[in-house]
Legacy VTK file of the C-alpha trace (Angstrom):
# vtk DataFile Version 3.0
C-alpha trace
ASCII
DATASET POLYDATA
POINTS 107 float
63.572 98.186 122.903
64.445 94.665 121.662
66.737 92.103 123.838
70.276 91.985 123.187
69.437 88.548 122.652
66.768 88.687 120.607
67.198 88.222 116.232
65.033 89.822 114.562
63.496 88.382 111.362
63.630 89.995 107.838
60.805 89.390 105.876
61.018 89.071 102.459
57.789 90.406 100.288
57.827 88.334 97.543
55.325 89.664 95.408
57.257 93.265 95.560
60.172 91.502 94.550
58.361 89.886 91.892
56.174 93.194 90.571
59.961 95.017 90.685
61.080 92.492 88.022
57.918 93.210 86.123
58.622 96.669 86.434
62.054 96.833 85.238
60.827 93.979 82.610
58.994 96.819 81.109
61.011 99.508 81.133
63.695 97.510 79.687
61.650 96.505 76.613
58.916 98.638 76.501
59.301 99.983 72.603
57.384 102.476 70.588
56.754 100.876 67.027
57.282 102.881 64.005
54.186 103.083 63.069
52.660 103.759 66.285
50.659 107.705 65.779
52.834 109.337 68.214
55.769 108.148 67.381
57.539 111.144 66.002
56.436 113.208 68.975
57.989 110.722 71.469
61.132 110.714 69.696
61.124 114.269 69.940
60.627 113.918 73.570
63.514 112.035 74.425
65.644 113.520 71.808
65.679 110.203 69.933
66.289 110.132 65.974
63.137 109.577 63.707
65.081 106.616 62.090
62.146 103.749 61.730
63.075 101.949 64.389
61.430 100.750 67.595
61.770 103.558 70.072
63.183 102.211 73.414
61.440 105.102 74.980
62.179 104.429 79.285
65.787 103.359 78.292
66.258 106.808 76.515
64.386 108.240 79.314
66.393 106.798 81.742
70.125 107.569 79.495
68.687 111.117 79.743
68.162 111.402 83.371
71.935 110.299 83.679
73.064 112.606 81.769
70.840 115.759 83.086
70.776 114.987 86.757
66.950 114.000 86.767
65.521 112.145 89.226
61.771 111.623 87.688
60.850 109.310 84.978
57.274 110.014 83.355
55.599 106.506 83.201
52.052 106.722 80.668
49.913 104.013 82.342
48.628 103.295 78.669
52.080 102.353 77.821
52.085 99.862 80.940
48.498 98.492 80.096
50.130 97.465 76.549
52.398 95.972 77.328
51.485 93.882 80.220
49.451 91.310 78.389
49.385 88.738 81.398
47.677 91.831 83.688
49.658 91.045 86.559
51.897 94.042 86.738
49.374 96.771 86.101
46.631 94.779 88.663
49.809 95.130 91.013
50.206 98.576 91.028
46.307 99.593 90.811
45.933 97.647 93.993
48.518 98.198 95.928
50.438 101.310 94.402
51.483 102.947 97.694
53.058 99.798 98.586
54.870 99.255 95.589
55.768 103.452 95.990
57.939 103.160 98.679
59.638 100.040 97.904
61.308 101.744 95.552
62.021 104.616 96.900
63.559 102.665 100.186
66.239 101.387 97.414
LINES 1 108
107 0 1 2 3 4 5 6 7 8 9 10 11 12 13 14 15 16 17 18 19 20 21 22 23 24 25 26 27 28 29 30 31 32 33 34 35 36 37 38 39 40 41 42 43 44 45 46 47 48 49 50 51 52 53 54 55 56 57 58 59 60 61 62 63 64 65 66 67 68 69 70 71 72 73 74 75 76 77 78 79 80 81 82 83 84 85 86 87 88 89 90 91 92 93 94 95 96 97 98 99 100 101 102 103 104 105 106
């Protein structure tokens, strides 16, 4: 039991705030190109027209989870490992995924 006087001190973990940036980072602009091989099936996947256009694949994702009531979004690491060029996000979550895991579930 803690003191009635005693404050307790919240600790920030800065690099969790700063791999949740990354993380939203990419699901924000993570886009399938055109001419990518699977594009037509991913489209299909998230109901998304076949128009030519980049594919904002986790936004549609996330649109459809809205509207259906979901609660899981399927993540394709291969996705993540193209798109984080600098390493630091995917690095993040191979060493420390259970970490990162309930972070965001906590929110």
């Amino acid at each position: 039991m803690i003191a009635d006087n005693t404050v307790m001190e919240r600790r920030v973990d800065v690099q969790a705030i700063k791999v949740q940036k990354l993380f939203f980072e990419f699901l924000r602009d993570f886009a399938i190109d055109p001419s990518a091989e699977k594009y037509e099936l991913y489209c299909t996947t998230v109901n998304a027209p076949k128009n030519g256009k980049p594919l904002k694949y986790f936004e549609k994702q996330v649109d459809d989870m809205k509207v259906n009531d979901k609660k899981t979004l399927y993540i394709d690491f291969a996705h993540l490992v193209a798109f984080d060029k600098s390493f630091e996000l995917r690095e993040a979550i191979l060493s420390d995924f259970y970490r990162y895991t309930l972070i965001s579930v906590n929110k």
